[in-house]
C-alpha positions in Angstrom: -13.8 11.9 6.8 -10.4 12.3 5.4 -9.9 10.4 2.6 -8.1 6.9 3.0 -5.4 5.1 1.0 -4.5 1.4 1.4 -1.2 0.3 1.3 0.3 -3.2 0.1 3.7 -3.9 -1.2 6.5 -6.0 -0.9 8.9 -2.7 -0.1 9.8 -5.0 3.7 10.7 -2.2 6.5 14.1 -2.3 6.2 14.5 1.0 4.1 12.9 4.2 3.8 11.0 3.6 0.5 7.5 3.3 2.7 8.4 6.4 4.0 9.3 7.9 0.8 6.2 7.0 -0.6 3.8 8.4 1.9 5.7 11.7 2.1 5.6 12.1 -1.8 1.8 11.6 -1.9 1.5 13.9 1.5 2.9 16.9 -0.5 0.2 16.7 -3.1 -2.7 15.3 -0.7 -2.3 17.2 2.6 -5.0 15.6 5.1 -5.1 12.0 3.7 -5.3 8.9 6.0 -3.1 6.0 5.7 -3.7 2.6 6.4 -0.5 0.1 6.0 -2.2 -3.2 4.9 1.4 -4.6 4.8 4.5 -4.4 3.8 6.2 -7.8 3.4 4.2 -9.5 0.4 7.2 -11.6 -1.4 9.2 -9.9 -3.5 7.3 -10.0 -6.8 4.5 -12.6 -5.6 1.4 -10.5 -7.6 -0.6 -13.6 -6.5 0.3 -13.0 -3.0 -0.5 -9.5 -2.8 -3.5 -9.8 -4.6 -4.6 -12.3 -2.4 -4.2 -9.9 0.8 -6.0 -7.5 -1.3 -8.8 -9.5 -2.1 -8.8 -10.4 1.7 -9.1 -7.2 3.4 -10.5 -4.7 0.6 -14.3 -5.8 1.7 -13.6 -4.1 5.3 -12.9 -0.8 4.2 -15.0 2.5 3.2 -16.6 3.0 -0.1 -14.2 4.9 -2.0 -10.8 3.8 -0.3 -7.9 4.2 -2.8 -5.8 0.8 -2.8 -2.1 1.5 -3.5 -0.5 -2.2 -4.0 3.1 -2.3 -5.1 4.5 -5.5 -5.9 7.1 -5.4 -9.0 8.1 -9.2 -10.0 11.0 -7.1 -12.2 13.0 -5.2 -9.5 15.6 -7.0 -7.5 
């Protein structure tokens, strides 16, 4: 199985940084799968977005990589 990376932040859709992100890990991880937890935690709620971690981690595969980004200091 290819290996799987979760991803939570509060980057919203309306740019390309979701993009940006999965193409810049792409280039060094060819062959990874990508699971968009969600994209529209809060801007800068950690709690929120740790809550939605704490949620959904339990379903997934031993040995999924969890990639939250929520930065209370941008914006």
């Amino acid at each position: 199985m290819a290996p799987v990376i979760a991803l939570l932040s509060d980057f919203g859709y309306d740019d390309p940084y979701v993009g940006i992100m999965k193409g810049v890990i792409l280039q060094q991880t060819p062959g990874i799968q990508f699971i968009d937890l969600g994209h529209r935690v809060n801007a800068g709620d950690i709690l929120q977005g740790a809550l939605q971690l704490r949620s959904a981690a339990p379903y997934f595969p031993q040995g999924t990589v969890f990639l939250c980004v929520v930065d209370p200091g941008v914006g």
